[in-house]
C-alpha positions as CSV (number, residue, x, y, z in Angstrom):
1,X,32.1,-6.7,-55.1
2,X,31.0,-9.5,-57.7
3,X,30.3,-12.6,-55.8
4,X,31.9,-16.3,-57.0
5,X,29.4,-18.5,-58.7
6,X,29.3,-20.6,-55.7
7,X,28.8,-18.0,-53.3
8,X,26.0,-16.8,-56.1
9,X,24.2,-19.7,-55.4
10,X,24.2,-19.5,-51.7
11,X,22.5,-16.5,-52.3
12,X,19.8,-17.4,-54.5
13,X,19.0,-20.3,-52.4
14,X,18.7,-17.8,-49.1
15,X,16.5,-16.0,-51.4
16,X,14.8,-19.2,-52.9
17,X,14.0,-21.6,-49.5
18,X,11.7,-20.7,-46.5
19,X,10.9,-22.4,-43.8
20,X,9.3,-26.2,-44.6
21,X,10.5,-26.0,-47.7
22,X,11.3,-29.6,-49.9
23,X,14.4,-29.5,-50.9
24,X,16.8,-31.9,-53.2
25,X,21.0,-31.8,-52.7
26,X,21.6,-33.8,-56.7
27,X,25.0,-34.5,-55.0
28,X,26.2,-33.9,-52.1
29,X,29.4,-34.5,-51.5
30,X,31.5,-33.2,-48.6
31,X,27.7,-32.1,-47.0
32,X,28.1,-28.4,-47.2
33,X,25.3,-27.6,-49.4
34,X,23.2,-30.3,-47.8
35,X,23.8,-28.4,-44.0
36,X,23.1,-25.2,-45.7
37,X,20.1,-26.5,-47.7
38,X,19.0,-27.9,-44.2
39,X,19.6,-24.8,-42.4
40,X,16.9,-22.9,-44.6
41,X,14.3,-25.8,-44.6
42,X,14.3,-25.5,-40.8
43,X,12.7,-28.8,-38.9
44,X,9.7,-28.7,-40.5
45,X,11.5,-28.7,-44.0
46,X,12.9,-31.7,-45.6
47,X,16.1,-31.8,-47.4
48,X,16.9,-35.3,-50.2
49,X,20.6,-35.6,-50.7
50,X,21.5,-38.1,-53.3
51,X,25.5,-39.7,-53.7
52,X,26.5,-42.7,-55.6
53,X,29.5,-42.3,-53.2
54,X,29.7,-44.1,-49.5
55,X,32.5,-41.8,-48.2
56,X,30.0,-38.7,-49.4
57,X,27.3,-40.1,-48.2
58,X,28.9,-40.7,-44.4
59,X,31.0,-37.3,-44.7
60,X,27.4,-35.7,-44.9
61,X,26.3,-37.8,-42.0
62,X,28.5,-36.8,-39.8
63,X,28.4,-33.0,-40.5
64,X,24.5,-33.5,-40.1
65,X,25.4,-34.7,-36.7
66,X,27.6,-32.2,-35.5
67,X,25.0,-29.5,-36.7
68,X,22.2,-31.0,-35.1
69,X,20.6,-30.8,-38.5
70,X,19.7,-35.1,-39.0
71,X,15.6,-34.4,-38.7
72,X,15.2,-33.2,-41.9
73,X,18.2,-34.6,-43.9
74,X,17.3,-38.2,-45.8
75,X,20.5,-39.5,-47.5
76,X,20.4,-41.7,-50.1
77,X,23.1,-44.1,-51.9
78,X,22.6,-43.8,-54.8
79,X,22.7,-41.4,-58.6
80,X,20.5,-38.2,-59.1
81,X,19.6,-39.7,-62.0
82,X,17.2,-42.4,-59.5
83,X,15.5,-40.0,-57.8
84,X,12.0,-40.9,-58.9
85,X,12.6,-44.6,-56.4
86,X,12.8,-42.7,-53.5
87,X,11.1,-39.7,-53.6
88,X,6.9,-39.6,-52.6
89,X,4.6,-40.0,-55.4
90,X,3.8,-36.1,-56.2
91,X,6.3,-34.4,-54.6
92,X,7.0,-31.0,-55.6
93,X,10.6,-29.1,-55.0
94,X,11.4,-25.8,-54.4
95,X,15.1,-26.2,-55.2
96,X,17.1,-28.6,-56.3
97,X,21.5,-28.0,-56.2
98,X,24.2,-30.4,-58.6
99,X,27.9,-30.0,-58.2
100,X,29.3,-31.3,-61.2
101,X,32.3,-33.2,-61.6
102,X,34.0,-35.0,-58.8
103,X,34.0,-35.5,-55.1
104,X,36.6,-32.7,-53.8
105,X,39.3,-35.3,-52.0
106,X,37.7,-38.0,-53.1
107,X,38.5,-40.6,-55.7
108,X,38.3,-38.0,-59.0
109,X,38.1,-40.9,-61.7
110,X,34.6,-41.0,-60.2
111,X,32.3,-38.2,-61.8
112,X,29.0,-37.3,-63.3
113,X,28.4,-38.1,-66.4
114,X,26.3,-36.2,-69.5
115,X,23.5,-39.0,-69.5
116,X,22.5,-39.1,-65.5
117,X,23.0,-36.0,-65.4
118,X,20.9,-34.8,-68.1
119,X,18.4,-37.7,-66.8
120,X,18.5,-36.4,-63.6
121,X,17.7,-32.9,-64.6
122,X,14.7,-33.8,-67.1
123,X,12.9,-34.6,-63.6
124,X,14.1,-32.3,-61.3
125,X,12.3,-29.9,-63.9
126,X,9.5,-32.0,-63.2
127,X,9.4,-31.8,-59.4
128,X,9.7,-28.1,-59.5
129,X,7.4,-25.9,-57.7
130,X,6.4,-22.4,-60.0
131,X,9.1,-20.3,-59.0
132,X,11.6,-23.1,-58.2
133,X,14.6,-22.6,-59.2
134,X,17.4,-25.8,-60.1
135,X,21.0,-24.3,-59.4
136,X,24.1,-26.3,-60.9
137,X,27.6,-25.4,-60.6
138,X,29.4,-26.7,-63.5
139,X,32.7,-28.2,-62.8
140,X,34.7,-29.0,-66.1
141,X,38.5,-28.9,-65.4
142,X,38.9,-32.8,-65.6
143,X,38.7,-35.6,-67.6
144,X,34.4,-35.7,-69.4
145,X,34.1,-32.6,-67.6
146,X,33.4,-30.5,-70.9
147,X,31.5,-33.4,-72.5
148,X,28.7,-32.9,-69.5
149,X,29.0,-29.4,-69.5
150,X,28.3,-29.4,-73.7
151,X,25.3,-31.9,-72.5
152,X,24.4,-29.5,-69.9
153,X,24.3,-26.2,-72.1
154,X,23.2,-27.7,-75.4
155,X,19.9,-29.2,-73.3
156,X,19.0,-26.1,-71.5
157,X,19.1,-23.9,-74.1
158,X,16.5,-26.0,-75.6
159,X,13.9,-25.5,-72.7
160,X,11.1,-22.7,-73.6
161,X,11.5,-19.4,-72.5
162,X,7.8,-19.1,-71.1
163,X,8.4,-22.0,-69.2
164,X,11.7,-21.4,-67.7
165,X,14.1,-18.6,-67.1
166,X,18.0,-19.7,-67.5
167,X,21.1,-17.7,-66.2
168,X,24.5,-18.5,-66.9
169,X,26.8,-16.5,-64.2
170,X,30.8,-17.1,-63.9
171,X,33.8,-15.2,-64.4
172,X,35.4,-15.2,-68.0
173,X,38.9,-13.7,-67.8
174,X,40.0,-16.7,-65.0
175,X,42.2,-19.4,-66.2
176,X,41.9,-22.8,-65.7
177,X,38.3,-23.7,-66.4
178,X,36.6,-21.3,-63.7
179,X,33.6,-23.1,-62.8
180,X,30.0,-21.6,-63.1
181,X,26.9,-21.3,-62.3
182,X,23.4,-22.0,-64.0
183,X,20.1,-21.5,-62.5
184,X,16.9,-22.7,-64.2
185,X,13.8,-20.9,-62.9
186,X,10.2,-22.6,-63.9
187,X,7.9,-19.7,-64.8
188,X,5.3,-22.0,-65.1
């Protein structure tokens, strides 16, 4: 059975993180991605979770919480596009996840935009171990959703091949603007 794109990504990332990993949640939202990124790191891991949104930022608190899982979660208030001010001089990621578009429930004239994004994911390249991979489901049914995902595709398929591998993996015969994934893999 073919998997969704999101629960494509769960998969890489079970594949991707050990064990004290570094990890970085671009956005996280409601906080499932964040518990599931802090699942893999284990306690010894560490897990950066960035929101410009205070109701994303506590939903994600609380589910830390409840899981048990606060030890190695750091939230931070604030855009993927600043993650440079928070992060230690040096660091260096094994996996980094964006949800694009809006906060599910949440206020959707709020969104990510082509230039943070595309900001934020010049240095999440950066921060990449060898063998890191970025994963970014693309959500583009609303309003500047296909603006960033045109931002998105025409800046990625710009990045050299013996540098980074770059999948695109969704479902094309789905109506409505079937979201999808892309994972960037740095070679070296």
């Amino acid at each position: 059975m073919l998997m969704t794109p999101l629960r494509y990504c769960h998969h890489l990332l079970s594949q991707l993180i050990s064990t004290g990993d570094t990890v970085i949640d671009a956005t996280v939202g409601n906080g499932k991605d964040t518990i599931k990124l802090a699942q893999l790191v284990g306690k010894t891991g560490k897990v950066y979770g960035f929101d410009i949104q205070t109701a994303a930022i506590e939903e994600t608190k609380k589910k830390a919480q409840l899981t048990g899982l606060t030890e190695q979660i750091e939230l931070i208030a604030d855009g993927h596009e600043n993650f440079k001010k928070y992060l230690p001089h040096n660091i260096q990621v094994q996996a980094l996840v964006f949800n694009l578009g809006y906060l599910p429930r949440g206020d959707k004239s709020i969104i990510t935009l082509p230039a943070t994004t595309l900001s934020a994911l010049e240095q999440g390249l950066d921060l990449l171990n060898v063998g890191g991979q970025i994963l970014m489901m693309i959500y583009y049914g609303h309003e500047g959703g296909p603006e960033e995902k045109d931002a998105v595709l025409s800046y990625i398929k710009t990045l050299p091949q013996e540098n980074f591998s770059v999948l695109q993996y969704g479902f094309i015969n789905q109506k409505n603007t079937p979201p999808f994934l892309i994972a960037i893999e740095k070679r070296k």
